[in-house]
C-alpha distance (Angstrom), angle and dihedral (degrees) to the residues before:
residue distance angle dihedral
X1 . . .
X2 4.13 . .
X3 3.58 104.3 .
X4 3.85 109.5 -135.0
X5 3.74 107.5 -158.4
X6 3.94 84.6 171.3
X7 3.59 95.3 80.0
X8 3.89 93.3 78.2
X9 4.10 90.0 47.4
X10 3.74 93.0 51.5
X11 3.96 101.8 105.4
X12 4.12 127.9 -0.2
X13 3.92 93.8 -107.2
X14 4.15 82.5 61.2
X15 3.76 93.0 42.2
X16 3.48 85.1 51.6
X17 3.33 107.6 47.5
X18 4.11 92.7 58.5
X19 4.28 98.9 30.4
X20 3.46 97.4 139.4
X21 3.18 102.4 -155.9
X22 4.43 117.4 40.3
X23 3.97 117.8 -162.2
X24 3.98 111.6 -155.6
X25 3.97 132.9 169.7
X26 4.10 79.4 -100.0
X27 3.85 87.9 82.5
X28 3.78 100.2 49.8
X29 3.87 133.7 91.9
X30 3.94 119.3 178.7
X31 3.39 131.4 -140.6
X32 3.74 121.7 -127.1
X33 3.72 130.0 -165.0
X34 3.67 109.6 -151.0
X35 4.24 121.7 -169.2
X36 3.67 136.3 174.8
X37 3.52 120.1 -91.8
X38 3.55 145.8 46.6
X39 4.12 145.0 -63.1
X40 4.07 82.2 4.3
X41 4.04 121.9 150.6
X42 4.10 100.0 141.8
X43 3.45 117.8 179.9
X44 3.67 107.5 -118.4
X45 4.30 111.4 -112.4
X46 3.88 90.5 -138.5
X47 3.64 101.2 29.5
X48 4.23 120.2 55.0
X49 3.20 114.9 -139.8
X50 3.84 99.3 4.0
X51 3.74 116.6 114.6
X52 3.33 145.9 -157.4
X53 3.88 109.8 -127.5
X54 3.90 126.8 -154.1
X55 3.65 110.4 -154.7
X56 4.14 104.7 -92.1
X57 3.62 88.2 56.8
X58 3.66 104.5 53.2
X59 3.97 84.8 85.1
X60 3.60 91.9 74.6
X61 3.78 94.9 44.1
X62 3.75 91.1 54.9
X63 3.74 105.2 41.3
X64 4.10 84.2 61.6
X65 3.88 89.4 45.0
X66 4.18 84.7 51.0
X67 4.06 91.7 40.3
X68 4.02 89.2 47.9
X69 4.12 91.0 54.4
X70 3.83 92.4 -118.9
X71 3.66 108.5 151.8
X72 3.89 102.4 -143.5
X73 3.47 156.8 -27.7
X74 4.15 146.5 -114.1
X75 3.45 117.4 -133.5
X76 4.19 126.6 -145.6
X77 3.74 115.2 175.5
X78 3.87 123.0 -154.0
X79 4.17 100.2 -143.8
X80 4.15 116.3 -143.6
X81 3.46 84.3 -138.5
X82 4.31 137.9 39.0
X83 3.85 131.2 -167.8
X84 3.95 127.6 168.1
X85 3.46 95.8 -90.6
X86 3.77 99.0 55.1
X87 4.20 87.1 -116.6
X88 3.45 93.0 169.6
X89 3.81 99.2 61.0
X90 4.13 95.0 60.1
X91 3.49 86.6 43.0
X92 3.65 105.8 122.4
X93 3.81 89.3 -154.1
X94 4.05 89.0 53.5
X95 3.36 130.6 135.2
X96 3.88 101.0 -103.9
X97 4.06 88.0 31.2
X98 4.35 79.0 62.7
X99 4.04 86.6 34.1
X100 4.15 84.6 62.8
X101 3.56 95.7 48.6
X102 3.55 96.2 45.9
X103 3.97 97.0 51.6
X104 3.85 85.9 47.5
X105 3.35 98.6 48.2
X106 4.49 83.8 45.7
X107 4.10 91.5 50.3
X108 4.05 120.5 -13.8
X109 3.94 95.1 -156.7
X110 3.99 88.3 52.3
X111 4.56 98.1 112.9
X112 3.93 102.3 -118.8
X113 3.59 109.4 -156.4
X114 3.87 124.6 175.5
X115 3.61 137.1 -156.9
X116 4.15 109.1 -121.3
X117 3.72 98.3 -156.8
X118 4.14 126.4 121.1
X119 4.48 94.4 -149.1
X120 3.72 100.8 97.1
X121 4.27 90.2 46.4
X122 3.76 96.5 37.5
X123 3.76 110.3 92.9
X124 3.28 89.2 -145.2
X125 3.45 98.8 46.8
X126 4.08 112.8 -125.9
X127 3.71 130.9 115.0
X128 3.50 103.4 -97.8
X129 3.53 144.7 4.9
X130 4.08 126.8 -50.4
X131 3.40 138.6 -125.0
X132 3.96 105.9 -173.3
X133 4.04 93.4 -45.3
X134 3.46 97.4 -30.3
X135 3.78 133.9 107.1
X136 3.48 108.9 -128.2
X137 3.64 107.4 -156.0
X138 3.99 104.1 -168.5
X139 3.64 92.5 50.2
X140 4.22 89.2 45.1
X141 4.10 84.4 59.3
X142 3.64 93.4 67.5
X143 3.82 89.3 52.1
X144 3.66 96.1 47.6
X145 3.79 93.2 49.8
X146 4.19 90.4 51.0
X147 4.05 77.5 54.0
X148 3.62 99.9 49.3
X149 3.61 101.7 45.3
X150 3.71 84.6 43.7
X151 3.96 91.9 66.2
X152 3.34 92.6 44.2
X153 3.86 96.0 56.8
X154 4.06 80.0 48.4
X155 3.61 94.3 64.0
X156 4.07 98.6 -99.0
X157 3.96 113.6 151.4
X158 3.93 93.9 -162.6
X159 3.82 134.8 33.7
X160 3.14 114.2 -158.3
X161 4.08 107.4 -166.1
X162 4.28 108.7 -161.5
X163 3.68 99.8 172.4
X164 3.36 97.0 102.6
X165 3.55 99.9 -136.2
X166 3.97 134.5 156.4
X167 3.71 110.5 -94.9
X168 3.63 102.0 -8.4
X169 4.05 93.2 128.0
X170 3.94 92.3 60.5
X171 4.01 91.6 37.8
X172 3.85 94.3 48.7
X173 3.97 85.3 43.2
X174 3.35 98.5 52.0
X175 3.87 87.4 42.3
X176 3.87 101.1 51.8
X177 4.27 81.8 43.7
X178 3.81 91.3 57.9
X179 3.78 97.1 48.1
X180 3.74 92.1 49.4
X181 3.76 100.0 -100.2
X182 4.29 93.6 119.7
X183 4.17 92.0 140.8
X184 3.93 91.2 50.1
X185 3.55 105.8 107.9
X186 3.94 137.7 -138.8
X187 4.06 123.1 -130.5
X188 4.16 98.0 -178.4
X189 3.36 122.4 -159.0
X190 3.35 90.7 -142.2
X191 3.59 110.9 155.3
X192 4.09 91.3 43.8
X193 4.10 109.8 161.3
X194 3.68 130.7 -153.7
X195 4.09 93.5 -106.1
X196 3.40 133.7 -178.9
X197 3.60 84.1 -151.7
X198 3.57 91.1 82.5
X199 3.94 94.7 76.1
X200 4.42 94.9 103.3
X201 3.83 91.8 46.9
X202 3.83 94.4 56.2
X203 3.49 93.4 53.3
X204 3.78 91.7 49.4
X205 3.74 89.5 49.1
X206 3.56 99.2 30.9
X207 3.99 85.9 -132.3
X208 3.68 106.4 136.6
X209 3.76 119.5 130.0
X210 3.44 117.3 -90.9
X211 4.43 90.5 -142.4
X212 3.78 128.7 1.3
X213 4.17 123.9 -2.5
X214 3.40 144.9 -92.5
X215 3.72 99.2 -97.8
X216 4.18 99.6 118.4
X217 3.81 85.6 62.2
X218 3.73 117.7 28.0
X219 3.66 115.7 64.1
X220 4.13 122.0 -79.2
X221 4.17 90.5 -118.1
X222 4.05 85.0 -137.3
X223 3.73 89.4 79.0
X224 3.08 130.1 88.3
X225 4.03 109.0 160.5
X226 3.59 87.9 47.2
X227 3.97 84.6 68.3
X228 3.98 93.2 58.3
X229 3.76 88.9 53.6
X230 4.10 97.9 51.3
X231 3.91 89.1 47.5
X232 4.12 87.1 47.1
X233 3.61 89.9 48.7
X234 3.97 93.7 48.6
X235 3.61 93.5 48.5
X236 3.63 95.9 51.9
X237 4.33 85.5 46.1
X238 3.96 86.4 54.7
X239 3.73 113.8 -95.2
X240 3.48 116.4 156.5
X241 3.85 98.6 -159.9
X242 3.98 127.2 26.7
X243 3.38 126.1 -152.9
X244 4.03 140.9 -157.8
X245 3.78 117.0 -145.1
X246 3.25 124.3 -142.5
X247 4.17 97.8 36.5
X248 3.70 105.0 -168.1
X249 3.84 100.2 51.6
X250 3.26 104.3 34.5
X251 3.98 106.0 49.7
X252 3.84 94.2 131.6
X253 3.68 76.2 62.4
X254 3.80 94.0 56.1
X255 4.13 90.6 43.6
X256 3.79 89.0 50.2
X257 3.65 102.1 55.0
X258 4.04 91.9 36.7
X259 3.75 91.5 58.0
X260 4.13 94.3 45.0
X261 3.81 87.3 46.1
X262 3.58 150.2 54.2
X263 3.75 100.4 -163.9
X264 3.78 121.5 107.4
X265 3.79 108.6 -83.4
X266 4.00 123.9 -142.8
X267 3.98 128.5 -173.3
X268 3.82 121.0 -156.4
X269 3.92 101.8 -138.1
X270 3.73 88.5 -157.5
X271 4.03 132.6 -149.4
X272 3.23 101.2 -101.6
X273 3.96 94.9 55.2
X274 3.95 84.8 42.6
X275 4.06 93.9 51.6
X276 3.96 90.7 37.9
X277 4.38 83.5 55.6
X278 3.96 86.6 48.5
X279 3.98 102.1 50.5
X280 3.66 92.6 37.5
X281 3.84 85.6 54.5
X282 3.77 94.1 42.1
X283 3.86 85.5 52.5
X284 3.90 93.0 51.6
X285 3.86 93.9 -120.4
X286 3.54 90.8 123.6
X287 3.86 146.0 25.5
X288 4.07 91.8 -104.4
X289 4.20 87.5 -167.3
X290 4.12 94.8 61.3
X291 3.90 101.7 24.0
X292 4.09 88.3 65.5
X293 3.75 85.9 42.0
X294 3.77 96.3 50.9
X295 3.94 90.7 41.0
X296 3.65 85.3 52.1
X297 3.64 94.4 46.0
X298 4.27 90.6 46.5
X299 3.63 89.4 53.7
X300 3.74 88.9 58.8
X301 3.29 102.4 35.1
X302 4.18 91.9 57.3
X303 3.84 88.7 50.5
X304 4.07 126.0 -67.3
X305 3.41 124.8 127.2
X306 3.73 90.9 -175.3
X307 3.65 123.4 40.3
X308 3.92 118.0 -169.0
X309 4.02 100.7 -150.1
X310 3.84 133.8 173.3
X311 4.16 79.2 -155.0
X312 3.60 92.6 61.9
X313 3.89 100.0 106.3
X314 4.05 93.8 40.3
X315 4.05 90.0 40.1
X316 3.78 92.8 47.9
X317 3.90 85.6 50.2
X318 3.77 89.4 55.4
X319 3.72 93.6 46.8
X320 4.06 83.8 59.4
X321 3.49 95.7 52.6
């Protein structure tokens, strides 16, 4: 007997009815690039229609986030000023530190999640501190910690620690534990690759390194096992969500460490896959509306419960329609 698959793709209210997989504004988290200053939103050079947000406008910005149904956002502050050690980012007067407060004091239920990294407040512009032009992880930990707890005094209700060094999940743990801060949570970017896709972002967070790269601590992107055994590691540390960085080029990643797992599973759908989506649009050489729905949709589909997107607000709109 000819097997006619077609019958369930014959109208939308069929298509519907068996779509396996269903993309809603539940999934999404936005990123938000927060500065110092005032009566700031500044579109973004390398990013369309992302912004950089100065304090009194962030209410705008997360009134359409609440109206849209998305459930929260990650926060990456831009400092006024940099030193070696990153001071600005344990600064309990900091930009995002302020950034928490603000969104709290806008809507308490709103999910604040911030980025643990020390690039965009290092003048030279790596993850952690140096010793000649070398990352030292160990000493890094301390600094990451001072961050973390930081946050969490601020209000945040998820760290979220993307430097990608040794240990940091059982030292910030530990850390946030000690200070009193046992229900704040963990999202790990734990499977974080050396991308090139990372070009928009450090523009919009003025974050690249100042010499050299990042390749002795983010991932080598030809691995794949290697993945499995930071997100086994992180677990064990006492994360309570993983996540695989880049999203849109490394989805076998994302199926791989759902099926080994049962934690929660994000995917970083980075800036330079968003900004690549936006020209390519803007050129007419695709349909912008469905490709950043079906990217969306892939992302979930190979394993992510969570998917941090700069499309979140225009994707959530097109889920509505």
């Amino acid at each position: 007997m000819l097997k006619r698959g077609r019958r369930l793709r014959r109208n939308e209210s069929v298509r519907s009815l068996v779509r396996e997989t269903v993309l809603t504004p539940d999934d999404f988290i936005l990123p938000l690039f927060v500065v110092e200053g005032e009566g700031i939103k500044r579109e973004i050079e390398s990013m369309p229609e992302v912004y950089h947000y100065s304090l009194d406008k962030l209410e705008e910005v997360i009134n359409e986030v609440l109206d849209l149904g998305i459930k929260g956002v990650i926060l990456f502050g831009i400092p006024e000023n940099k030193d070696c050690l990153g001071s600005e980012a344990y600064n309990d007067l900091g930009i995002v530190q302020k950034a928490i407060r603000k969104i709290k004091k806008i809507n308490k239920d709103l999910l604040v999640i911030t980025d643990v990294c020390m690039c965009e407040y290092t003048d030279h512009g790596h993850c952690g501190i140096l010793h000649g032009e070398y990352v030292d992880n160990d000493e890094t930990l301390k600094y990451l910690d001072k961050i973390a707890v930081s946050h969490a005094k601020a209000g945040a209700d998820m760290i979220a620690p993307s430097d990608m060094m040794d240990g940091r999940v059982q030292t910030i743990r530990e850390s946030l534990d000690n200070a009193g801060f046992k229900e704040v949570s963990i999202m790990s970017y734990s499977a974080k690759y050396c991308s090139a896709f990372y070009g928009p972002f450090r523009v919009a967070a003025n974050s690249a390194p100042s010499f050299g790269d990042r390749k002795t601590y983010q991932m080598d992107p030809a691995n794949r096992r290697e993945a499995l055994r930071e997100v086994f590691e992180d677990i064990e540390e006492g994360a309570d969500i993983v996540m695989v960085k880049p999203a849109m080029s490394y989805m076998d990643i994302i199926r791989e460490v759902k099926d080994n797992t049962d934690m929660p599973v994000a995917a970083y759908n980075v800036s330079g896959e968003y900004s690549m989506v936006k020209e390519a649009a803007k050129k007419g050489l695709v349909d912008g509306d469905r490709i950043i729905i079906e990217l969306l949709t892939s992302m979930k589909r190979a394993g992510a419960d969570i998917i941090i997107t700069y499309h979140a607000l225009e994707a959530s709109k097109l889920l509505k329609r």
